[in-house]
N, C-alpha and C positions, 0 to 999 in steps of 0.2 A: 502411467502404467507401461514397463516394458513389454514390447514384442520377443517373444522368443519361438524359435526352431519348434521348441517342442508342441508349445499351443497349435501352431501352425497344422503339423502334422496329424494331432488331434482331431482337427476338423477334416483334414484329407483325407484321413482314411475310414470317414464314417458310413455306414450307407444313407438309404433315405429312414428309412428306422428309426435309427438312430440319430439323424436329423432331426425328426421329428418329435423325439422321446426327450430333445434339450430341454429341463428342467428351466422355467422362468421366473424368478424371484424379485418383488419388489425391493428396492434399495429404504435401509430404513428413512434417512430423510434425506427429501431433493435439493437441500440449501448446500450440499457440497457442487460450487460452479468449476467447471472445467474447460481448459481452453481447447478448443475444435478447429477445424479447416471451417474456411469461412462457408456460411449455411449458401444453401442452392436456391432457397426464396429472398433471404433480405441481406446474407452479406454477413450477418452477425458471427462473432466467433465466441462464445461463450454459449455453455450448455450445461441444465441440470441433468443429473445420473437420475435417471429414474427406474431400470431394470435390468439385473444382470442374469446372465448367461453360463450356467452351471460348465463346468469343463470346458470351456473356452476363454480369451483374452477378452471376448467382445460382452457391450453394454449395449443399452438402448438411453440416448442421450435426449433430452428435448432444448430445442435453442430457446435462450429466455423472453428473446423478444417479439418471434413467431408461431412457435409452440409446436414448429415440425420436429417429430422424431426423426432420430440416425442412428445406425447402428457406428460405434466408438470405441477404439480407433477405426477407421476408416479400411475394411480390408484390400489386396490388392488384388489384380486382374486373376492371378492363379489362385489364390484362395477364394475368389468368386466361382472359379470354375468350378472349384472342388467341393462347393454345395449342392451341384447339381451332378451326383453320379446317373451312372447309365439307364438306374431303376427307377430314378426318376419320373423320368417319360411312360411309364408303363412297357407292358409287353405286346410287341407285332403290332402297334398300332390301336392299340386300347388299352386308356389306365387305371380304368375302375374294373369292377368285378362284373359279371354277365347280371347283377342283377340292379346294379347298377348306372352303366357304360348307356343303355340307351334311355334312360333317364338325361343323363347330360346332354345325350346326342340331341336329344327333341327340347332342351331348353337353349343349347348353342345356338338351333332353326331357330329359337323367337329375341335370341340379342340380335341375330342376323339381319332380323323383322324391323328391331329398333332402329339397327344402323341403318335400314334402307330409308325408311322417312327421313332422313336427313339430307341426305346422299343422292345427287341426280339421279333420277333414273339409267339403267346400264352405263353407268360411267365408270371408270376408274379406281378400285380400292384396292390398298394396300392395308392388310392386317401386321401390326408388327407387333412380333413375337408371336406368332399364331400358329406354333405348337404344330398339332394335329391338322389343325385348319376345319374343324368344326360349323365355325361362324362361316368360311371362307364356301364351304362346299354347298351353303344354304342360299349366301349370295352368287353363286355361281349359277345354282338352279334358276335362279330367281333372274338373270341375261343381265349379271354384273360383270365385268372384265375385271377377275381376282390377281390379285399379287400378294404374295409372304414375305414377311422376315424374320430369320431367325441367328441366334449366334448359335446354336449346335444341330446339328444334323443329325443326332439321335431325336428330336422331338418330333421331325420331319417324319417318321412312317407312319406308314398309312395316311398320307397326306393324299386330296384328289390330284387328280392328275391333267386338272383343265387351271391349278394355281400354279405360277410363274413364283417361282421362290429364290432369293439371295439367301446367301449364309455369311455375316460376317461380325464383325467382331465388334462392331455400333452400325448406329442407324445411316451414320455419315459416312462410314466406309462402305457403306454398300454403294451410294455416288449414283443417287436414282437424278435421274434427268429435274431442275427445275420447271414447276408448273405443272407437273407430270399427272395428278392424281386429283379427283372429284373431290375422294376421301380416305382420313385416315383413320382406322379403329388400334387403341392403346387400351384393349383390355386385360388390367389390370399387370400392368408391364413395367407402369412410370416406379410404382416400388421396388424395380430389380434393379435398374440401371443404376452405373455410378456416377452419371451424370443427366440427371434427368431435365434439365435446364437445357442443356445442348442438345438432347433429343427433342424437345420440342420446340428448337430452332430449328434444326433440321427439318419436322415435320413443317414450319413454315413454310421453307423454302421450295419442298419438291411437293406443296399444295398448288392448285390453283387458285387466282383468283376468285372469292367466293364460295370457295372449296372448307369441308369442315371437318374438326377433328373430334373423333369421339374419345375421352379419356376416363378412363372406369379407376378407379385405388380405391383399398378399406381404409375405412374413413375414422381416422384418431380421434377425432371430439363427437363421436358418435354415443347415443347409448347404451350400444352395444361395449362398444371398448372402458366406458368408464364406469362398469355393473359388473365385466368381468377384470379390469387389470392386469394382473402377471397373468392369466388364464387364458386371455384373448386366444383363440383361435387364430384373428388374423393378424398379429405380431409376427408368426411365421418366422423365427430367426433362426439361422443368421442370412435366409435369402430374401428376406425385404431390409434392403438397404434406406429407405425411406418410409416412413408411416407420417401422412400427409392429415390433417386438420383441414375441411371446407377451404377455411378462409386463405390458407395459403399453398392449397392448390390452384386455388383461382387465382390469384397472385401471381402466382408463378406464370398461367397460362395468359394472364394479363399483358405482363412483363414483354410476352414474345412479342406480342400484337393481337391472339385473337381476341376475338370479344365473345364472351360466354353468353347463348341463346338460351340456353335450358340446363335445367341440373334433375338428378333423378334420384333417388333418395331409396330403391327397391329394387333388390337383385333376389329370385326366386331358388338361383341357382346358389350362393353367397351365403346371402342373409339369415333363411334358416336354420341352416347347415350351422352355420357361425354361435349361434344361441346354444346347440346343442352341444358341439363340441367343446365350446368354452365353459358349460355347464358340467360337464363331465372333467374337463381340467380344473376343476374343484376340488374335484373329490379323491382325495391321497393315495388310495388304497385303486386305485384305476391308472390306466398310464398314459402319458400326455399324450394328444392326439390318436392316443389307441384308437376309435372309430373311423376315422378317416386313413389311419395305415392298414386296418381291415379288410379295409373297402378296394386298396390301393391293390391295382390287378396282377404288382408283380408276385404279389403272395399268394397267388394260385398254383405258382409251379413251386411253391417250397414249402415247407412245413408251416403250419400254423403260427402263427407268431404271439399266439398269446393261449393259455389256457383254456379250455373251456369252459369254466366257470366265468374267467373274465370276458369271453367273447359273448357266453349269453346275457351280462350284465350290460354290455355294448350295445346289443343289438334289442335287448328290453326298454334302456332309457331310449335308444332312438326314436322307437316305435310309439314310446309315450309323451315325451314330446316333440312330436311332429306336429301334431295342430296345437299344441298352446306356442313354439316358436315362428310356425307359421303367422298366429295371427297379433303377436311382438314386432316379430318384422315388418307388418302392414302399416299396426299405430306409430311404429320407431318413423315410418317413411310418412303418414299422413302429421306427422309433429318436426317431418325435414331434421330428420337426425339417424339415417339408416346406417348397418353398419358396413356398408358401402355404397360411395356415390358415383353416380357417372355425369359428366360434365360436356356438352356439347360447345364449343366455340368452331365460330366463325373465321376465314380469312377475309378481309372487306373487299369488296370488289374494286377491281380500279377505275380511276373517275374517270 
């Protein structure tokens, strides 16, 4: 498939809207292979098409022999950028609506909760990609010694002001001291990067000994992902460069050295969320991810972005399923098939 100027420029000048509004269409059959940059878990360079991507160049590919998705061809550092404009991050420090924002705020407190059982007590953590810093401002309260990282400095407001933040351009150009840190939180971060192998070498590296890292992704051979398909909610394209399968995220975190202690199958904040929206990406006459661009806080300062008619059809399905996707995402997690995992690994201590 050619790259061209024009695609290119397509994706650049979109907003988050219209990010969001990328139509996802199954590929009719996956038996056309295509050759790829070698995969980031096993090496393989062969990949079926399995989803393309309405007005852009990009697919979502699966390697044959590991079954991790990629988005295909491979975008570059500036076309990465350009998925994440400024509206992104929400407005002054908050991205959801007021009637939503402290909803998140009081489930970021109980990931904060997870991360801390793991995590020496007031030791050391580094959240990368931590945004807002959410999680960050919960283990703060809590006498953790917070650290951030971020590649833009628009995600950064209303960040606290007791987290020590880098801004660069990977995890490795930030050049944190070896041994540096108790623990790492990777949530759900390892699908943005365009090299997610070398980020969690790096998080080796500037762990300590016996030091752990927490790594959260939506999980591709989940229930979730194979009920809805092209409708997935967390497809998220074109800024998940990776959609990770259990087995070869563990792999991948194998790979580095750590050893995985625990895996978690139930995100309250996620998983819900995830049923619903992809539930409404069904349905033609609704627009993709309409409810979660809704919700999204920069459209408080602009005019409504969808009808009223279709804002009360948004805000009706959500309300109705709320407790039947609620308790989908319990059985999807008590059957280890949520439709996002978090995965604890270990760095081993030294003998």
């Amino acid at each position: 498939m050619s790259i061209s100027s024009t695609d290119s420029d397509v994706v650049a000048e979109r907003t988050v809207q219209d990010l969001y509004s990328l139509k996802v269409s199954p590929i009719a059959s996956d038996s056309d292979v295509v050759r790829t940059a070698p995969c980031p878990v096993c090496c393989h360079n062969e990949a079926h098409r399995k989803f393309s991507i309405k007005g852009t160049k990009f697919q979502i590919v699966n390697c044959t022999k590991c079954n991790l998705g990629s988005l295909w061809p491979q975008p570059t550092i500036d076309e990465i950028h350009s998925f994440y404009p400024k509206d992104y991050y929400g407005d002054g420090g908050s991205k959801f609506s007021s009637i939503i924002e402290p909803l998140v705020r009081m489930i970021g407190a109980r990931s904060a909760w997870f991360g801390a059982r793991s995590i020496r007590r007031s030791g050391r953590v580094l959240d990368v990609g931590c945004g807002r810093g959410i999680t960050l401002r919960a283990l703060a309260d809590a006498g953790y010694e917070t650290h951030g990282f971020e590649v833009s400095k628009h995600a950064l407001r209303g960040i606290d002001s007791r987290v020590q933040v880098i801004v660069a351009n990977s995890l490795k150009e930030a050049t944190y001291p070896e041994h540096h840190f108790d623990g790492l939180l990777m949530w759900h971060v390892l699908e943005h990067v365009p090299e997610p192998s070398e980020t969690l070498r790096e998080a080796w590296r500037i762990l300590k000994p016996g030091g752990v890292v927490i790594v959260a992704v939506p999980n591709y051979s989940s229930l979730q992902a194979k009920c809805s398909g092209a409708a997935w909610f967390h497809l998220d394209p074109p800024r998940h460069l990776y959609h990770f399968p259990i087995s070869a995220l563990e792999q991948m975190i194998k790979d580095v050295g750590f050893v995985p202690i625990s895996r978690h199958h139930f995100s309250l904040r996620q998983n819900p969320f995830g049923w619903i929206q992809s539930f409404q990406n069904r349905c033609p006459w609704l627009p993709r991810n309409g409810l979660y661009v809704m919700l999204h806080r920069i459209q408080s300062r602009r005019l409504k972005p969808f009808t009223l008619g279709i804002r009360l059809q948004l805000w009706l399905c959500l309300w109705i399923l709320a407790l039947p996707s609620l308790v989908l995402s319990i059985l999807a997690a008590v059957f280890r098939s949520g439709a996002t995992i978090h995965v604890v690994g270990q760095k081993p201590s030294s003998n």
